[in-house]
C-alpha positions, 0 to 999 in steps of 0.5 A: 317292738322296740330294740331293747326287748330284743336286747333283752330276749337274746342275752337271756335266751327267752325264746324258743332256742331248738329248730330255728332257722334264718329267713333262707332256712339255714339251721341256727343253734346259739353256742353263746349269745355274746356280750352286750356292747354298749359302745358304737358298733354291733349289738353284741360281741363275741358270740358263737353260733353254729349255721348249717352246722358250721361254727361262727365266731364274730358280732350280732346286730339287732333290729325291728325290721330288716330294712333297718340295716339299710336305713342305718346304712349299715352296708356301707360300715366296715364296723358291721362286716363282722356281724354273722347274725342278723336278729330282727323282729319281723322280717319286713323284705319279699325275698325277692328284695334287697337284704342286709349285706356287708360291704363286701356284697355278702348277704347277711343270715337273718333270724326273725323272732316274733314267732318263737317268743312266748305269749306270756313273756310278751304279755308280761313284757306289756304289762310292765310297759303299759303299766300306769302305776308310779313305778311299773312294777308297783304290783308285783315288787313284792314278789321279786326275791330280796336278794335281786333287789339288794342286787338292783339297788347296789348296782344302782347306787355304783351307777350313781356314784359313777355318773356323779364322779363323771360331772366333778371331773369335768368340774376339774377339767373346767378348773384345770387340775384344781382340787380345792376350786373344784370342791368350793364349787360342788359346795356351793351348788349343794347349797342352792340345795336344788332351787338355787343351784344355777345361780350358785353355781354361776356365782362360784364361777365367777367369785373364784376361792383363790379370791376368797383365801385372800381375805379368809380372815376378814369375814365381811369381806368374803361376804362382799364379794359374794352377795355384791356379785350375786346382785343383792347388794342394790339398796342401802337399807342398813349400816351392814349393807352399807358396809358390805357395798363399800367393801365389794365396790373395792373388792370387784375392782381388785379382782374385776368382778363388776363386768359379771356381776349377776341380776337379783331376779336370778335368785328364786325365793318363792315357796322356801322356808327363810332357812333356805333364803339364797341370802342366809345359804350364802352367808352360810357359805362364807362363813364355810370357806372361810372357817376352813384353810382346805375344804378338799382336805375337809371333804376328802381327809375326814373318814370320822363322819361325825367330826365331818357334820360337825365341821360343817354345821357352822353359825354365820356372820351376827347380822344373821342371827336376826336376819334372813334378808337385807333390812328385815330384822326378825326376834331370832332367825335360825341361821345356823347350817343345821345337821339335816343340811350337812348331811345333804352336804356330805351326800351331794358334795363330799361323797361324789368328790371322792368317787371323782378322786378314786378315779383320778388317783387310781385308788378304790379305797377312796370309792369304799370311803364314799360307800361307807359314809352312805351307809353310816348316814341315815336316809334321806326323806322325801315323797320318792323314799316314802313311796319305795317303803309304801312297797316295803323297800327298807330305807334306812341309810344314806346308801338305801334312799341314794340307790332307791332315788337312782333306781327310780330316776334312771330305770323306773321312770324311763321304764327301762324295766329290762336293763333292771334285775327287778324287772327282768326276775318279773319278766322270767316269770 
């Protein structure tokens, strides 16, 4: 039985509570479970129990089997001389062996619970484990009160933007403190748009803004920079990439870029539409930061959400407008950053960089501004969205696709069914 459903049945209290007793026969009543830690140390903390009628005050450590503690070392570990409870699964030690015990030599109360559990929560415990549907509660999401899963999906969705505003500070440590380098390189990974998110992450690595603003006013130039040190510019197949080799061969030298200049292979191409060829996302890219002095003042200053999308859908450099590669002219390609990909812009760039900032400044109204953007946005739609409104899930803003996408990366594909309200009303019964 894995530590998790123990988690789950002691904050809960779903077992038999009246007449337990230790594996020595001290009488154990729960004046109240703890708090679950999810930090280093003993399970839950601060709980109250009374044994053999006196009170104890201290932590709860949980296990599968006793001689869990000894494996863990836990005898050894003053963090754990606290712990006044031992809660295990099944008591795997004779009494006339070796039991947990602090560092101080104290033996430890230990209470085992698999015979104090319901068959029928175990029986829906294994059903929601086993199960072999796409989410393990396929079968039974419609019997779970909307409110528990408008509960779930808020959590989840503050999980999301937690987790995300994590990743773009540690992009702000990378860039010491520098907002505006931050929010280009969020950008261009969001315009890998998932498949040449590496290599353009790798790219705005390499290609630093403060390079870029240097020469905002010259737009081949930008591009030079780019696609030369992306490895694209290898054949002279025209007088554009003519151009653009001669500008980045002095470019690269200014700012030393040759030494970590990228190989094409890098780049992906199979199976994408020529809208989301790495050449057209990058022209697109250099148009952006160079349409726009402050692209955090962008990102960050703009709450009007449509003035946001419409800042963003932007037309690359004419070359573009009859090509999706170097030297393949087409009639009419469609080389504009159309609405769908400012909205994906607005929910993997902007969004997140001002959860990051909310943190960074101390202020949630950033947080809320994030929120609110979410929820003026329509969803995103995809095969995960499709199949959470096949189970009657209404997916109707940014908000709603945000958390449905969380809820199931995070909680249903690793069938953490017990750390999820949803699963936890299935599990009460």
């Amino acid at each position: 039985m894995p530590e998790s459903f123990l988690y789950f049945i002691w904050q809960y209290q779903y077992f038999t509570t009246t007449g337990l007793t230790t594996t020595d026969g001290e009488t154990v009543q729960v004046l109240h479970p703890g708090f679950r830690n999810h930090n280093a140390g003993p399970d839950f903390t601060n709980a109250r129990l009374l044994i053999n009628d006196v009170e104890w005050v201290g932590t709860v450590e949980m296990h599968t089997y006793t001689s869990d503690w000894l494996t863990h070392r836990h005898q050894y570990d003053r963090a754990y001389d606290n712990v006044i409870l031992h809660v295990v699964w099944q008591d795997d030690r004779s009494k006339n062996s070796r039991r947990g015990e602090r560092t101080n030599g104290t033996a430890l109360p230990t209470l085992e619970v698999n015979s104090v559990i319901s068959p029928a929560l175990l029986d829906r415990y294994a059903e929601l484990n086993h199960s072999p549907e796409w989410i393990p509660c396929a079968g039974r999401f419609r019997e779970v009160p909307p409110l528990k899963i408008t509960s779930m999906l808020d959590k989840a969705m503050l999980q999301r933007l937690e987790r995300k505003a994590a990743n773009v500070l540690d992009v702000v440590v990378q860039t010491n403190g520098d907002w505006e380098e931050t929010a280009y390189r969020l950008l261009a990974v969001t315009m890998g748009f998932k498949i040449n998110a590496d290599p353009m992450a790798q790219l705005s690595r390499t290609v630093p803004l403060k390079a870029i603003l240097k020469h905002r006013d010259v737009l081949v130039q930008v591009e030079a920079m780019l696609f030369g040190t992306a490895g694209l510019l290898d054949d002279e197949v025209d007088e554009y990439v003519t151009t653009l080799l001669r500008e980045y061969r002095f470019l690269a030298a200014k700012y030393g870029l040759t030494n970590n200049r990228m190989a094409a292979h890098e780049w992906k191409w199979g199976r994408l539409r020529p809208a989301n060829f790495p050449t057209l996302r990058l022209a697109q890219l250099a148009r952006l930061v160079t349409q726009h002095a402050s692209l955090f003042s962008l990102f960050v200053g703009t709450s009007d959400v449509d003035r946001l999308l419409k800042a963003l859908q932007i037309t690359p450099a004419s070359y573009w407008q009859t090509h999706y590669r170097f030297g393949k002219a087409t009639e009419q390609a469609s080389s504009s950053l159309g609405l769908t990909s400012a909205l994906a812009i607005v929910v993997n760039t902007v969004v997140p960089l001002l959860a990051a900032y909310a943190h960074h400044r101390g202020q949630p109204a950033y947080i809320d501004r994030a929120i609110r953007l979410l929820e003026r946005l329509p969803a995103e739609k995809n095969h995960l969205t499709e199949r959470w409104e096949t189970l009657g899930l209404g997916v109707q803003t940014a908000f709603d696709s945000q958390a449905a996408i969380e809820l199931y990366n995070e909680f249903c594909f690793p069938k953490k069914c017990l750390n999820c309200q949803i699963g936890a009303a299935l599990m009460k019964g």
